[in-house]
DOVEX-457881 format. One record per atom (N, C-alpha, C, O): residue in three letters; atom name; chain; y, z, x; residue number from 1. Coordinates in Angstrom, 2 decimals. Example, Ala and Ser with C-alpha at 12.3 -4.5 7.8 and 13.67 -1.06 7.14 Angstrom:
# residues 2
<r residu="ALA" atome="N" chaine="A" c2="-5.69" c3="7.80" c1="13.19" num="1"/>
<r residu="ALA" atome="CA" chaine="A" c2="-4.50" c3="7.80" c1="12.30" num="1"/>
<r residu="ALA" atome="C" chaine="A" c2="-3.30" c3="7.80" c1="13.20" num="1"/>
<r residu="ALA" atome="O" chaine="A" c2="-3.32" c3="8.46" c1="14.24" num="1"/>
<r residu="SER" atome="N" chaine="A" c2="-2.25" c3="7.08" c1="12.85" num="2"/>
<r residu="SER" atome="CA" chaine="A" c2="-1.06" c3="7.14" c1="13.67" num="2"/>
<r residu="SER" atome="C" chaine="A" c2="0.03" c3="7.87" c1="12.90" num="2"/>
<r residu="SER" atome="O" chaine="A" c2="1.14" c3="8.04" c1="13.41" num="2"/>
# end
This chain:
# residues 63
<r residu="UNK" atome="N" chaine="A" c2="1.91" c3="-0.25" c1="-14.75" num="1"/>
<r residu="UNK" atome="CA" chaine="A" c2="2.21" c3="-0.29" c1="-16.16" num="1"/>
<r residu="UNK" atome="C" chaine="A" c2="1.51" c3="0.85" c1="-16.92" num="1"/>
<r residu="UNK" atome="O" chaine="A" c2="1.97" c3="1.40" c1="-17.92" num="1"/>
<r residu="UNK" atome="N" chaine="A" c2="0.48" c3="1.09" c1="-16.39" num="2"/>
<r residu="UNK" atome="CA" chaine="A" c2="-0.59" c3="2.01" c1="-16.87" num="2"/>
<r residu="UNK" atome="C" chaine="A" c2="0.38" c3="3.59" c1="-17.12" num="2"/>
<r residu="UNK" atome="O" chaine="A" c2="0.11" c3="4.33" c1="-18.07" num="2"/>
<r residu="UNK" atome="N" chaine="A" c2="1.45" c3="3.93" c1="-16.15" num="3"/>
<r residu="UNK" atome="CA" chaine="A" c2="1.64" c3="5.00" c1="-16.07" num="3"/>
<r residu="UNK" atome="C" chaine="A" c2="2.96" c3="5.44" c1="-16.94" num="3"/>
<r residu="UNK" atome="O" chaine="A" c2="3.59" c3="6.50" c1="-16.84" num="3"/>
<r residu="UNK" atome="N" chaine="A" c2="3.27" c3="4.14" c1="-17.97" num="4"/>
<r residu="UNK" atome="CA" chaine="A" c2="4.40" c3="4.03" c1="-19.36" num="4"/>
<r residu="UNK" atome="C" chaine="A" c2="3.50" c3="5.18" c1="-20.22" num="4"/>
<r residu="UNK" atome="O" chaine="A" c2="4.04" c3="6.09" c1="-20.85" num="4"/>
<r residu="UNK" atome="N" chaine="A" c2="2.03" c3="4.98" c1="-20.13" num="5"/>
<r residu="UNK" atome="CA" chaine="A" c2="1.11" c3="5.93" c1="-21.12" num="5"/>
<r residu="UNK" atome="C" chaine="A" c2="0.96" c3="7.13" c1="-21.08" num="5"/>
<r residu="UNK" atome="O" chaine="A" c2="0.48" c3="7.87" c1="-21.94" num="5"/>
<r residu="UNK" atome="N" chaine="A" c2="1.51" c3="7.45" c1="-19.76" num="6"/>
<r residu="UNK" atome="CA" chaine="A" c2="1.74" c3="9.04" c1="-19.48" num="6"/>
<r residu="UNK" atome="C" chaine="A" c2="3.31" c3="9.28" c1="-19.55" num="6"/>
<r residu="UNK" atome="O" chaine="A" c2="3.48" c3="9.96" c1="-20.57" num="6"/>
<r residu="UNK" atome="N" chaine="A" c2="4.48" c3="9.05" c1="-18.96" num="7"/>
<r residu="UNK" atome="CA" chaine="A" c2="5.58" c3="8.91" c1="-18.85" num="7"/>
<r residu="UNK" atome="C" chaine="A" c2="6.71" c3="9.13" c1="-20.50" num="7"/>
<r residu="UNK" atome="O" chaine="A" c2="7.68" c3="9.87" c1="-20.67" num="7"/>
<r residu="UNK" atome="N" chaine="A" c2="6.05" c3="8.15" c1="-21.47" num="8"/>
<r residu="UNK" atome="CA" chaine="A" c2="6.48" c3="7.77" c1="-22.85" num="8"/>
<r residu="UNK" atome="C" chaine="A" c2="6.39" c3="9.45" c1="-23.17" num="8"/>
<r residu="UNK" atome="O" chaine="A" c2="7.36" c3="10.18" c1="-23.00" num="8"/>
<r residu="UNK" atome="N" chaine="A" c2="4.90" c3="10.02" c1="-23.73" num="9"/>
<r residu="UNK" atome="CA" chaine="A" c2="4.60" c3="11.20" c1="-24.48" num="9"/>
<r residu="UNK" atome="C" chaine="A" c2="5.05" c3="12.13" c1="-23.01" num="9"/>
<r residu="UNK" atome="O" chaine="A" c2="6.15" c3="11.57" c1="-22.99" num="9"/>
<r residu="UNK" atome="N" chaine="A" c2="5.11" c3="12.96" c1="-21.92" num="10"/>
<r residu="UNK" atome="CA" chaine="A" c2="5.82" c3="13.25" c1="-21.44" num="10"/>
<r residu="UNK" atome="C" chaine="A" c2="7.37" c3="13.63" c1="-21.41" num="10"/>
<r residu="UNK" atome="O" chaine="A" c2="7.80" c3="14.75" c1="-21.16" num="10"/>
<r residu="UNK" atome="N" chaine="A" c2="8.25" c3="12.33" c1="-21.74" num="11"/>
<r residu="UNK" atome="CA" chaine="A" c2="9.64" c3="12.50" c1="-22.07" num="11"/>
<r residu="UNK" atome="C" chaine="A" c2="9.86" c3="12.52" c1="-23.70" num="11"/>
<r residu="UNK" atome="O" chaine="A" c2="11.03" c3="12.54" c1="-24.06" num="11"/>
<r residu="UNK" atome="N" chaine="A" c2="9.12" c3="12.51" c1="-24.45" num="12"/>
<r residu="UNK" atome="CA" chaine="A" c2="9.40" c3="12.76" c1="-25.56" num="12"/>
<r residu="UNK" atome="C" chaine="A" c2="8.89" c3="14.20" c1="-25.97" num="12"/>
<r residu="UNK" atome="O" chaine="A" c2="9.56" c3="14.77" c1="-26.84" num="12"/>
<r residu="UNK" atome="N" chaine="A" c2="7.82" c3="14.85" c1="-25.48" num="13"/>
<r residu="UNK" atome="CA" chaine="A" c2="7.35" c3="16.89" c1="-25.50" num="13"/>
<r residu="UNK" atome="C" chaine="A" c2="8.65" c3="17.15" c1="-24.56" num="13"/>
<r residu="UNK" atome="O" chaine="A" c2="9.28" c3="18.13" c1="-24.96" num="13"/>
<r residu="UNK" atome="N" chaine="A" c2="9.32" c3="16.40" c1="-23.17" num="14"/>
<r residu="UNK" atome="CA" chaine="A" c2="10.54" c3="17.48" c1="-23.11" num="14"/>
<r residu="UNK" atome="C" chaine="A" c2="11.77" c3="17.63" c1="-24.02" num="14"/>
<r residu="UNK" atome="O" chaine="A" c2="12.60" c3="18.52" c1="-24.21" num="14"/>
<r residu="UNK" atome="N" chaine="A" c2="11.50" c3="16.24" c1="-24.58" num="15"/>
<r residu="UNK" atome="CA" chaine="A" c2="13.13" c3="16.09" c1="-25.38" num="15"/>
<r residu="UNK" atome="C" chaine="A" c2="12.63" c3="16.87" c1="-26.72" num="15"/>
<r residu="UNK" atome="O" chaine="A" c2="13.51" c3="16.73" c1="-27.57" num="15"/>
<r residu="UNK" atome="N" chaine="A" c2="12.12" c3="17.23" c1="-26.96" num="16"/>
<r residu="UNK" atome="CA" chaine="A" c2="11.33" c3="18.37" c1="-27.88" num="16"/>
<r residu="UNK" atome="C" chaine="A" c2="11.52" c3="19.66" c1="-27.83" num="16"/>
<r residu="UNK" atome="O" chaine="A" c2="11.88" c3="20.44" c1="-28.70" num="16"/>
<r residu="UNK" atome="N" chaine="A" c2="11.23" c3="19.83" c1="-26.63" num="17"/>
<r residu="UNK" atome="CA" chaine="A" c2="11.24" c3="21.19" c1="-26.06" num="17"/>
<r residu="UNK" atome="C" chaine="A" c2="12.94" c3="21.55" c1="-26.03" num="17"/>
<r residu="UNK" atome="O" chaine="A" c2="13.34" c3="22.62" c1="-26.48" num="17"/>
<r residu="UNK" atome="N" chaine="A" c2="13.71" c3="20.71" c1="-25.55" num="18"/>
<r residu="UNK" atome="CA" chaine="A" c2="15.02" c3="20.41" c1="-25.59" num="18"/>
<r residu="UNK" atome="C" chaine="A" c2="15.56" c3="20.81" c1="-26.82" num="18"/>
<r residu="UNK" atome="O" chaine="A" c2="16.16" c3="21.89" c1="-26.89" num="18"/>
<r residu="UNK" atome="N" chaine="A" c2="15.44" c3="20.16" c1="-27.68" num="19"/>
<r residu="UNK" atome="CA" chaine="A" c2="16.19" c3="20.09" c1="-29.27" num="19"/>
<r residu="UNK" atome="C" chaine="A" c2="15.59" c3="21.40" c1="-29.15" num="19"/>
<r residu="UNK" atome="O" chaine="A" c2="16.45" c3="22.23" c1="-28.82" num="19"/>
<r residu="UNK" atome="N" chaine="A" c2="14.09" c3="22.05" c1="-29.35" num="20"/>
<r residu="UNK" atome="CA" chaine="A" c2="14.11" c3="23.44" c1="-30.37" num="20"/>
<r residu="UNK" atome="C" chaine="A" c2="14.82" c3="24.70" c1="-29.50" num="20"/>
<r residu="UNK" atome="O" chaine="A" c2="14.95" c3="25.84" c1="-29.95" num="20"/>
<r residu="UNK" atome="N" chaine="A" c2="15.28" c3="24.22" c1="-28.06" num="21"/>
<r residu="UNK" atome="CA" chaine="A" c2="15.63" c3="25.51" c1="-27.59" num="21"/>
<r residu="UNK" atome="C" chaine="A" c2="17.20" c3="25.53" c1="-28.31" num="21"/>
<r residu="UNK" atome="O" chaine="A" c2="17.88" c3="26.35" c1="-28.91" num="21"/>
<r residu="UNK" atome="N" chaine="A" c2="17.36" c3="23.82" c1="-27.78" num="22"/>
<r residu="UNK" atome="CA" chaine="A" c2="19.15" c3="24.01" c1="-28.44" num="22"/>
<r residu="UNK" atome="C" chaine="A" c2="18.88" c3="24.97" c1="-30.15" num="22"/>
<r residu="UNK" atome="O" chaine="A" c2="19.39" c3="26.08" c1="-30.13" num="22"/>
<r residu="UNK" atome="N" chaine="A" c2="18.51" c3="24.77" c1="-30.83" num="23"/>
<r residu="UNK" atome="CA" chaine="A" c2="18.34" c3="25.37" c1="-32.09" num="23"/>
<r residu="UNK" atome="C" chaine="A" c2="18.44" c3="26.78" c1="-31.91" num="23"/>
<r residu="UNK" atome="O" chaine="A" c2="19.43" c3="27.47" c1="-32.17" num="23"/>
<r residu="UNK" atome="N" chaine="A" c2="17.14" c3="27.24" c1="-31.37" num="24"/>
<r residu="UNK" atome="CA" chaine="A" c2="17.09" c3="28.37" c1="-30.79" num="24"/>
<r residu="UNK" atome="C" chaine="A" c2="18.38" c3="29.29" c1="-30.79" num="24"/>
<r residu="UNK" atome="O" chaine="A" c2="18.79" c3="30.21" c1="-31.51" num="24"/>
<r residu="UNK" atome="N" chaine="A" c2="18.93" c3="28.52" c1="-29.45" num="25"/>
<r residu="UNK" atome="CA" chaine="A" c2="20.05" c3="29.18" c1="-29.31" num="25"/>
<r residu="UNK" atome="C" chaine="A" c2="21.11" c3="29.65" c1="-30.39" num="25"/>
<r residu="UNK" atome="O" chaine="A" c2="21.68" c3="30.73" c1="-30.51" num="25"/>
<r residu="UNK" atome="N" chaine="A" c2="21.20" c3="28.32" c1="-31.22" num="26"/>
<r residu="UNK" atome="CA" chaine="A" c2="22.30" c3="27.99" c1="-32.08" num="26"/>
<r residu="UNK" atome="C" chaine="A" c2="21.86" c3="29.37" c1="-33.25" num="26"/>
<r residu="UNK" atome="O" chaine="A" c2="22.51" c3="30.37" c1="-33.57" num="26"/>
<r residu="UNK" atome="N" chaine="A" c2="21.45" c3="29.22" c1="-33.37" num="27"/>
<r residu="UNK" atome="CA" chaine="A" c2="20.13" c3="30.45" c1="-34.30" num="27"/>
<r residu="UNK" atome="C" chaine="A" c2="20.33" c3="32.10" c1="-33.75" num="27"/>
<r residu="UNK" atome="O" chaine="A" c2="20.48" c3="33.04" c1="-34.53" num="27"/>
<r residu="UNK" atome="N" chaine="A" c2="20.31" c3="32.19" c1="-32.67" num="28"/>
<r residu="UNK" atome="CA" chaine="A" c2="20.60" c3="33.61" c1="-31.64" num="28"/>
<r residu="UNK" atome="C" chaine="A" c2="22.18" c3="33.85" c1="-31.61" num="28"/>
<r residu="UNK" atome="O" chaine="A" c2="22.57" c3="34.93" c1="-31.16" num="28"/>
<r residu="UNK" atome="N" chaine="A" c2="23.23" c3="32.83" c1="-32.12" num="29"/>
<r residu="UNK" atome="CA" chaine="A" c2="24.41" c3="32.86" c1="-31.96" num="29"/>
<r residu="UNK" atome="C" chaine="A" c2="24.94" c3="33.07" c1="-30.48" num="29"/>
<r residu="UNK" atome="O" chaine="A" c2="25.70" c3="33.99" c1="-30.17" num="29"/>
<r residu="UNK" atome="N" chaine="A" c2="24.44" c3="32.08" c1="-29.57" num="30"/>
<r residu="UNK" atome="CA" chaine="A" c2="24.51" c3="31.68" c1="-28.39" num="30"/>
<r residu="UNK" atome="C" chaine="A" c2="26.32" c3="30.81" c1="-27.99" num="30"/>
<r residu="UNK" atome="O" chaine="A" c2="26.96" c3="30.71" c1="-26.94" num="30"/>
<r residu="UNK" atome="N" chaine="A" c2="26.55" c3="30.39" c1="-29.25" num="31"/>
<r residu="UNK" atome="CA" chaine="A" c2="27.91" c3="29.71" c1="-28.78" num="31"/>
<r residu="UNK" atome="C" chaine="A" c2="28.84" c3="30.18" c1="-30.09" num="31"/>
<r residu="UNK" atome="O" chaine="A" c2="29.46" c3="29.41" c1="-30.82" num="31"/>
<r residu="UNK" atome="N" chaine="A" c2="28.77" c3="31.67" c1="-30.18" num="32"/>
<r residu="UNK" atome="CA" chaine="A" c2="30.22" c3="32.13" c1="-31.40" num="32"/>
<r residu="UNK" atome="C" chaine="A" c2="31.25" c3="32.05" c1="-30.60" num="32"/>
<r residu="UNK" atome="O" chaine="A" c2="32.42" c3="31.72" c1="-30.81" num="32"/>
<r residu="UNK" atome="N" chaine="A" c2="30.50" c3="32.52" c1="-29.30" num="33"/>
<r residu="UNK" atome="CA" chaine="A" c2="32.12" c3="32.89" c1="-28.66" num="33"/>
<r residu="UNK" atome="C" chaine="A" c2="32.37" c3="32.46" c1="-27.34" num="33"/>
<r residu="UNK" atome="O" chaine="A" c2="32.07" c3="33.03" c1="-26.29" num="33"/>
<r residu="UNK" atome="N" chaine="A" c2="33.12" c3="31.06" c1="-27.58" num="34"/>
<r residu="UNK" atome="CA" chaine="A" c2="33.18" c3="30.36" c1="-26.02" num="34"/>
<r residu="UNK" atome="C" chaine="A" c2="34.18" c3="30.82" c1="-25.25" num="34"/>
<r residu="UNK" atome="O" chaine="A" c2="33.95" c3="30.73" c1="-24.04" num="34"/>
<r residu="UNK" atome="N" chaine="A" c2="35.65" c3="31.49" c1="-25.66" num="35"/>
<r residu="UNK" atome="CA" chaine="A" c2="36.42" c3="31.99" c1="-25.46" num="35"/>
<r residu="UNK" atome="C" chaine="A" c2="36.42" c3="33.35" c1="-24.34" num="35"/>
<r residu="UNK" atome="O" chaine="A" c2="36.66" c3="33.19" c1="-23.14" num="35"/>
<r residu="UNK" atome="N" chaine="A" c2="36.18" c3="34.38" c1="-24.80" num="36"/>
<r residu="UNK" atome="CA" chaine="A" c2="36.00" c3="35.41" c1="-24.12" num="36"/>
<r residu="UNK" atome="C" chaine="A" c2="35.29" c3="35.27" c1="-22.61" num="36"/>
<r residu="UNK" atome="O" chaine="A" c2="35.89" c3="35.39" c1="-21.55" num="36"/>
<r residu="UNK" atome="N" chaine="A" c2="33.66" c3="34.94" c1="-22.80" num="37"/>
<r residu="UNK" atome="CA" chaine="A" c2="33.53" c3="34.95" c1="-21.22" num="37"/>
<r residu="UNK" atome="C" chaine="A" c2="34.47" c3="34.02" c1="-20.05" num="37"/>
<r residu="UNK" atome="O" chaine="A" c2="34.28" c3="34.14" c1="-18.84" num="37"/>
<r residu="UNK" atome="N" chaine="A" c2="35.25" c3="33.30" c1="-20.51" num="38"/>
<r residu="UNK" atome="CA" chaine="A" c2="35.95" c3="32.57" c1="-19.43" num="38"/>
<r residu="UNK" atome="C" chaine="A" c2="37.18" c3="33.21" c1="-19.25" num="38"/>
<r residu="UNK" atome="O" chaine="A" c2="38.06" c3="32.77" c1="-18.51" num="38"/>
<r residu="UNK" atome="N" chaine="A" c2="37.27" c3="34.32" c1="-19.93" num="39"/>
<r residu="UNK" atome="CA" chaine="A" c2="38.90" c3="35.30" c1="-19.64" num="39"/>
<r residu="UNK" atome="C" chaine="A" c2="38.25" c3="36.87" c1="-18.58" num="39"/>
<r residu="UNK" atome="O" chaine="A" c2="38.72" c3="37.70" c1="-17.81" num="39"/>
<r residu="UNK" atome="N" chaine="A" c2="37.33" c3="36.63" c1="-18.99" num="40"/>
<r residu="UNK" atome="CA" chaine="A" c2="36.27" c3="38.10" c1="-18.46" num="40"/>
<r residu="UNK" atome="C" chaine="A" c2="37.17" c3="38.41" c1="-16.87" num="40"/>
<r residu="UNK" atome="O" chaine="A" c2="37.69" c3="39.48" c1="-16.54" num="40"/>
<r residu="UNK" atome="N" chaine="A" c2="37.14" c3="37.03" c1="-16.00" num="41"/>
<r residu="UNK" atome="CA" chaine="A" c2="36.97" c3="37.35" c1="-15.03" num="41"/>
<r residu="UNK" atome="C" chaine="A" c2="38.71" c3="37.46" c1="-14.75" num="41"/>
<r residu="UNK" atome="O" chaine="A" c2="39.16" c3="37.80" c1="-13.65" num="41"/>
<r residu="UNK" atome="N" chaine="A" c2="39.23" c3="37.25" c1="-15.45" num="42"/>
<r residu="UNK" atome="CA" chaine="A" c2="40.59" c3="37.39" c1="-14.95" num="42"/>
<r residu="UNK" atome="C" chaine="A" c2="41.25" c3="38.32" c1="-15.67" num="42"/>
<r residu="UNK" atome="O" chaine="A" c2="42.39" c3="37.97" c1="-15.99" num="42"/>
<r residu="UNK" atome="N" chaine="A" c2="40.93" c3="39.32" c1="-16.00" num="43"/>
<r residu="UNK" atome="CA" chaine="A" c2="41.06" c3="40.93" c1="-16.77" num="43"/>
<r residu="UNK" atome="C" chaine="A" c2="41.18" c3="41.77" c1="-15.34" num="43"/>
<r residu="UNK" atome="O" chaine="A" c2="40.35" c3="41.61" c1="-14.44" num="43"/>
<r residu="UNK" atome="N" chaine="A" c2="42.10" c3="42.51" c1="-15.24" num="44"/>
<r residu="UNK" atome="CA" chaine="A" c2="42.18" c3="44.03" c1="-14.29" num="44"/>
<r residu="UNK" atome="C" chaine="A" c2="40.73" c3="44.96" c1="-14.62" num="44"/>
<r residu="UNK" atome="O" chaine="A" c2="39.82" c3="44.91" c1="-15.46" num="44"/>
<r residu="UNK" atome="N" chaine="A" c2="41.07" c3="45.72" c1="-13.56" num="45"/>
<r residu="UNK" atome="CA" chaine="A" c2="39.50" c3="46.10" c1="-13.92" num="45"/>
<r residu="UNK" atome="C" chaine="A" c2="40.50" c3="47.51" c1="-14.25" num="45"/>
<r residu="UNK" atome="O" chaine="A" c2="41.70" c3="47.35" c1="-14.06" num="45"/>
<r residu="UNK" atome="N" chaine="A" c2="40.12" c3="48.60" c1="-14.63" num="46"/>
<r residu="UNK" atome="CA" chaine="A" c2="40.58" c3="49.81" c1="-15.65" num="46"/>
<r residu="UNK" atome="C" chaine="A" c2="40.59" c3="50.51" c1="-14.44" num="46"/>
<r residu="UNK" atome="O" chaine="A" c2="39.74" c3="50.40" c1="-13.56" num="46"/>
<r residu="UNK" atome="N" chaine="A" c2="41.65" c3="51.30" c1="-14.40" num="47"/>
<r residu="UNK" atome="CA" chaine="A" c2="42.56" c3="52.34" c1="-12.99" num="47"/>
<r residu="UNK" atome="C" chaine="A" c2="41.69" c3="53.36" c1="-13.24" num="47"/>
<r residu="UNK" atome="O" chaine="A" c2="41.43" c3="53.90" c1="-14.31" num="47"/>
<r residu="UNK" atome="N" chaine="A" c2="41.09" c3="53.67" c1="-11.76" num="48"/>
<r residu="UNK" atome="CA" chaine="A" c2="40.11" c3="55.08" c1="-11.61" num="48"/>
<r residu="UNK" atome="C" chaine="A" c2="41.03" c3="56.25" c1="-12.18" num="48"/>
<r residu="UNK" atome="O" chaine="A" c2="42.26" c3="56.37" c1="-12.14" num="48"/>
<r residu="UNK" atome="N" chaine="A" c2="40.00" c3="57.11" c1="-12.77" num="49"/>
<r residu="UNK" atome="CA" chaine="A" c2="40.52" c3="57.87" c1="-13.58" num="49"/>
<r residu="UNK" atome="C" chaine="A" c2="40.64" c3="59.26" c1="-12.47" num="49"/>
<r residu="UNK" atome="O" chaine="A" c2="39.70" c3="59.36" c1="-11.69" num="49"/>
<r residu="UNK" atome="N" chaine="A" c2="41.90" c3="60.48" c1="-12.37" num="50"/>
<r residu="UNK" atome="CA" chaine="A" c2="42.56" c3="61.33" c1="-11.45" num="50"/>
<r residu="UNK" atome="C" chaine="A" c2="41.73" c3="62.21" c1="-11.19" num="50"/>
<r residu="UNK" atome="O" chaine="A" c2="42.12" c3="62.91" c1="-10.26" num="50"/>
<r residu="UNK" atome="N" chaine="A" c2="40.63" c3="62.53" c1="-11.66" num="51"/>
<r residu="UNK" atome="CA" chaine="A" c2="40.46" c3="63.87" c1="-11.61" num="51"/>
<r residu="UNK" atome="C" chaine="A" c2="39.15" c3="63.51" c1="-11.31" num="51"/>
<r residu="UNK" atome="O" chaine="A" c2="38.39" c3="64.44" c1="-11.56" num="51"/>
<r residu="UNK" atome="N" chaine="A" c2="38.26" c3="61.98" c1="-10.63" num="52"/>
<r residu="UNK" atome="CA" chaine="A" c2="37.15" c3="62.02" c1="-11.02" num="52"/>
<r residu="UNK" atome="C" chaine="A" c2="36.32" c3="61.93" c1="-9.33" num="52"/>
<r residu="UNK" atome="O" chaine="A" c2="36.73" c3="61.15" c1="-8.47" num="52"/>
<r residu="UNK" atome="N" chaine="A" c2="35.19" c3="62.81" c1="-9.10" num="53"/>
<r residu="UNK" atome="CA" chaine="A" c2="34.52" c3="63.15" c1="-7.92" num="53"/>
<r residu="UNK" atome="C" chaine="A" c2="34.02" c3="61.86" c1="-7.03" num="53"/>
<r residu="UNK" atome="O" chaine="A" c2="33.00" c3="61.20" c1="-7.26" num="53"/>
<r residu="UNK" atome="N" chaine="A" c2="34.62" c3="61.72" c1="-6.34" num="54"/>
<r residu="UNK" atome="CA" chaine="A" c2="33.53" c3="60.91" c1="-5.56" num="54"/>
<r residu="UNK" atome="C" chaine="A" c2="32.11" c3="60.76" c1="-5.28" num="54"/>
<r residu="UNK" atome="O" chaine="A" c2="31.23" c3="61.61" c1="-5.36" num="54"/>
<r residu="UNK" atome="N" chaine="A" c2="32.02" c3="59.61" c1="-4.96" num="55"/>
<r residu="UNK" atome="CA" chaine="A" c2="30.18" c3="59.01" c1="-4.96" num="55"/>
<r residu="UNK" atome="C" chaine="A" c2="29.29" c3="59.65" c1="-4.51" num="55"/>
<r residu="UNK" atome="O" chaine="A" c2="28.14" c3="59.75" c1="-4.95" num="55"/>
<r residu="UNK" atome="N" chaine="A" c2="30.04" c3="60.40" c1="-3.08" num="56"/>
<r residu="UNK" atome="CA" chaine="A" c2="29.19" c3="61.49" c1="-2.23" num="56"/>
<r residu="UNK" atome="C" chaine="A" c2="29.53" c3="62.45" c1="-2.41" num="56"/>
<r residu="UNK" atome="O" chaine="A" c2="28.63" c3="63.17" c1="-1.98" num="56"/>
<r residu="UNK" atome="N" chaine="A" c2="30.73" c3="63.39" c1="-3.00" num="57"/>
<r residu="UNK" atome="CA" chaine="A" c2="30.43" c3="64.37" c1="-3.08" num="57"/>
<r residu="UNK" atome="C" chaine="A" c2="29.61" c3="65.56" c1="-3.99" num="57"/>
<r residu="UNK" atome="O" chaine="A" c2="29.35" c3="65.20" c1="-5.14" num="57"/>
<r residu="UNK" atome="N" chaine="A" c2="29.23" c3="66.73" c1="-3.67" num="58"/>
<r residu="UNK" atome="CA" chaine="A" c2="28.01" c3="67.10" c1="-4.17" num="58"/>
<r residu="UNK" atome="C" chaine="A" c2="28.66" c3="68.38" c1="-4.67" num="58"/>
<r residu="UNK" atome="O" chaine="A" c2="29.45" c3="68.99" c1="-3.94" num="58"/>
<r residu="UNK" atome="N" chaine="A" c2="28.25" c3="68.92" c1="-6.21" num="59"/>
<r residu="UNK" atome="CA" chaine="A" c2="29.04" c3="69.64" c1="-6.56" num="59"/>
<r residu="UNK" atome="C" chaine="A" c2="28.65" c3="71.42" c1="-5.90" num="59"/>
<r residu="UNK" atome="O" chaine="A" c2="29.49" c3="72.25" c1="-5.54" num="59"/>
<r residu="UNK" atome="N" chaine="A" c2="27.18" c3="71.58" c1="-5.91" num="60"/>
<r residu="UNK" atome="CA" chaine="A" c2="26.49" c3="72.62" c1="-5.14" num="60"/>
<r residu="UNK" atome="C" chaine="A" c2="25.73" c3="72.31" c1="-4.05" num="60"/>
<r residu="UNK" atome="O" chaine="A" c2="25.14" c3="71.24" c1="-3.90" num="60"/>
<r residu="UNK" atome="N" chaine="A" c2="25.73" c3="73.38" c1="-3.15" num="61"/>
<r residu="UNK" atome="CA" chaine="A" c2="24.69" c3="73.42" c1="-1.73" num="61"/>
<r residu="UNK" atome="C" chaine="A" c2="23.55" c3="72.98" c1="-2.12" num="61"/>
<r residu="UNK" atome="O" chaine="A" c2="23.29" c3="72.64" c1="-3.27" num="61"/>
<r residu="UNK" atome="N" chaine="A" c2="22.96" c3="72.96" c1="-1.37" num="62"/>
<r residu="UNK" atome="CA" chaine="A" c2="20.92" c3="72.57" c1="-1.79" num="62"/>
<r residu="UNK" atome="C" chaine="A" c2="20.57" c3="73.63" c1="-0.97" num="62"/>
<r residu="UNK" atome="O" chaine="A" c2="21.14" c3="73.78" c1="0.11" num="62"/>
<r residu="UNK" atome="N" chaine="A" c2="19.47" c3="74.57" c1="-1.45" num="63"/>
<r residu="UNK" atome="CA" chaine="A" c2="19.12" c3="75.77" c1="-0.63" num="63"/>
<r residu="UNK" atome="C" chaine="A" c2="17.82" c3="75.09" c1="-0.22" num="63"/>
<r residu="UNK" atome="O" chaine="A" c2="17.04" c3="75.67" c1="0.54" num="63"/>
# end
């Protein structure tokens, strides 16, 4: 029974900690935009552009 005295103040500093982050967030504008990141991933990704060098190649010798 003894351990309601630790347990009680325990779950009430997390549910604390809880509410001010939700705020937090709400405050940082954490949920303007629920929309967009869930389309992110189903977007084409943008066509390599014609004229552009590859990863390895090197434009001058190295002396």
């Amino acid at each position: 029974m003894n351990i309601l005295l630790v347990l009680i103040p325990v779950t009430v500093l997390v549910l604390l900690v809880a509410v001010a982050l939700f705020f937090w967030a709400v405050n940082h504008q954490q949920f303007d935009d629920l929309d967009s990141p869930a389309i992110l991933p189903l977007l084409d990704e943008p066509a390599p552009a014609e004229h552009a060098t590859p990863p390895n190649a090197t434009h001058s010798p190295k002396a």
